[in-house]
C-alpha positions in Angstrom: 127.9 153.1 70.3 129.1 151.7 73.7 126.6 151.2 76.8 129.3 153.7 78.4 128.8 156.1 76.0 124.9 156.1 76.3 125.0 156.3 79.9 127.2 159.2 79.6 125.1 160.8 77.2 122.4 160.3 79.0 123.6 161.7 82.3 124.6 164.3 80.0 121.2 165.4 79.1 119.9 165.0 82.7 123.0 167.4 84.0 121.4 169.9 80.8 117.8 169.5 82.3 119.1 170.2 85.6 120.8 173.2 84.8 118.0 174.3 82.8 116.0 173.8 85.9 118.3 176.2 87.5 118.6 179.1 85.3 114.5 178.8 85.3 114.7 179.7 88.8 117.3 181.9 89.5 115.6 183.9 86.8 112.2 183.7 88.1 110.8 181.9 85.3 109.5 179.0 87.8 109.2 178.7 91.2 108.6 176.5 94.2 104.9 175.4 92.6 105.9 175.3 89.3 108.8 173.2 89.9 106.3 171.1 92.7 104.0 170.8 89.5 106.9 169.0 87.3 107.8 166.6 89.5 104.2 165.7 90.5 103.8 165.4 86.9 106.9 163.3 86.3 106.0 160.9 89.4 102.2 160.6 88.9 102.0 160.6 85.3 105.2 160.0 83.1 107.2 157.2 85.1 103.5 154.9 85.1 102.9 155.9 81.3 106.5 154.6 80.9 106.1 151.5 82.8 102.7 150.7 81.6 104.5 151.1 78.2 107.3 148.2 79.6 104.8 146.0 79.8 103.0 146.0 76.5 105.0 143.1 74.9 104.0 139.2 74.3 104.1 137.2 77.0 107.4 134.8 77.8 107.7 132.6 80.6 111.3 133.7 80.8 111.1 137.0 80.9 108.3 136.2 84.1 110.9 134.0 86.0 113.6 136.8 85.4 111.0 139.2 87.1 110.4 137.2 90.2 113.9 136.9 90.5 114.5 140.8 90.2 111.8 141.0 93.4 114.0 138.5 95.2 117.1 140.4 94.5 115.9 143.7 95.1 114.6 142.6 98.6 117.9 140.8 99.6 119.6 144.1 98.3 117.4 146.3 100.6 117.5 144.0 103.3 121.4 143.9 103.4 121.3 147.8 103.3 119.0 147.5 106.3 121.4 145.3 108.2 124.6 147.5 107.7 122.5 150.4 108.8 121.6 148.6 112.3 125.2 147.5 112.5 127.3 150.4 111.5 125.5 153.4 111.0 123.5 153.2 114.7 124.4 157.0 115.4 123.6 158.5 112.1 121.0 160.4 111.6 117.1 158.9 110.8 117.8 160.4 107.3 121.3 159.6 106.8 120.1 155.9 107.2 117.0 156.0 104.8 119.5 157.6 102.3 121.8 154.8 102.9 118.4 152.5 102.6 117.0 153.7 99.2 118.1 154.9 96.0 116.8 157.1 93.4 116.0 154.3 90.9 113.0 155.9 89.4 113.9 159.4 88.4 117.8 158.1 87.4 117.1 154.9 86.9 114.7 154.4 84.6 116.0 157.2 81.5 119.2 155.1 81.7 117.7 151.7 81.8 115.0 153.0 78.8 118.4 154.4 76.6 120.5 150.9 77.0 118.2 148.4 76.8 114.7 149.5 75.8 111.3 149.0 77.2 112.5 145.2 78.2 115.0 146.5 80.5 112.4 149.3 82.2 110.0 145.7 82.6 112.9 144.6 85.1 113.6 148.2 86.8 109.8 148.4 87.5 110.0 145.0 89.7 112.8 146.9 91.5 111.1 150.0 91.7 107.5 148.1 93.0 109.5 146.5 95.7 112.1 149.3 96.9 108.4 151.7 96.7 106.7 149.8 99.4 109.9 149.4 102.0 110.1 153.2 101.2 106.3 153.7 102.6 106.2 151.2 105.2 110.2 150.6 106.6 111.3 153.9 105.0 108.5 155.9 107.2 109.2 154.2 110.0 113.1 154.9 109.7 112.3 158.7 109.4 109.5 158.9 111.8 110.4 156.5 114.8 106.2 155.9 114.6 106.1 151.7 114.6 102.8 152.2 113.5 103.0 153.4 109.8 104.4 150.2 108.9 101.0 149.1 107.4 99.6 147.6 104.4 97.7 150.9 103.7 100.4 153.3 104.0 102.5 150.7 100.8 100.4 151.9 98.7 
């Protein structure tokens, strides 16, 4: 099977999920705190399960050196995003320009990443997700907010 043809299949499945999600609500099955209850679930307890799971492997100095460099990458990436923001989107909205900041790597990212190349390729997605996490609580709060002063160690965790 192609990597295509997993990716489509799994953004398949996600589309079913959604829609599932959908009819739930329309038909009163869940609600606002049900569906508040899933994704706190998902965020608090099944993405670090999965990563923690990324990481249970033997040890190569490779595989380390490749994971520094996806930090590196990830903050030239987000960096760059942050630059064409100041430069071209000046007059977009605070949320426009965090949407144009960050991505969705964790609930999209990480399926895909876990059905194409395994736990090893979910070891290098977490290093992106770490690093695009704590812009997201320090730059990204500031973006919305305007407040200078949640840009703090504290608040990147």
């Amino acid at each position: 099977m192609t990597i295509s043809n997993i990716i489509l299949q799994q953004l398949g499945s996600m589309f079913v999920l959604i829609f599932f999600g959908y009819i739930l609500v329309k038909k009163n099955v869940l609600n606002i705190s049900g569906t508040k209850q899933f994704a706190n679930m998902l965020a608090n307890f099944i993405t670090p399960i999965l990563l923690f799971m990324s990481f249970q492997q033997s040890y190569e100095a490779n595989q380390f050196k490749w994971f520094l460099a996806t930090i590196v990458i990830t903050i030239l990436l987000i960096a760059v995003r942050i630059l064409v923001n100041y430069f071209f989107l000046r007059n977009a909205s605070r949320t426009d320009r965090y949407a144009t900041t960050f991505t969705n790597a964790g609930f999209i990212g990480i399926p895909l990443v876990l059905a194409v190349l395994g736990y090893e390729g979910v070891f290098f997605v977490s290093a992106f997700i770490t690093v695009t996490n704590i812009v997201q609580r320090t730059y990204g709060l500031y973006l919305i907010s305007g407040d200078k002063s949640l840009i703090t160690p504290r608040n990147s965790f």
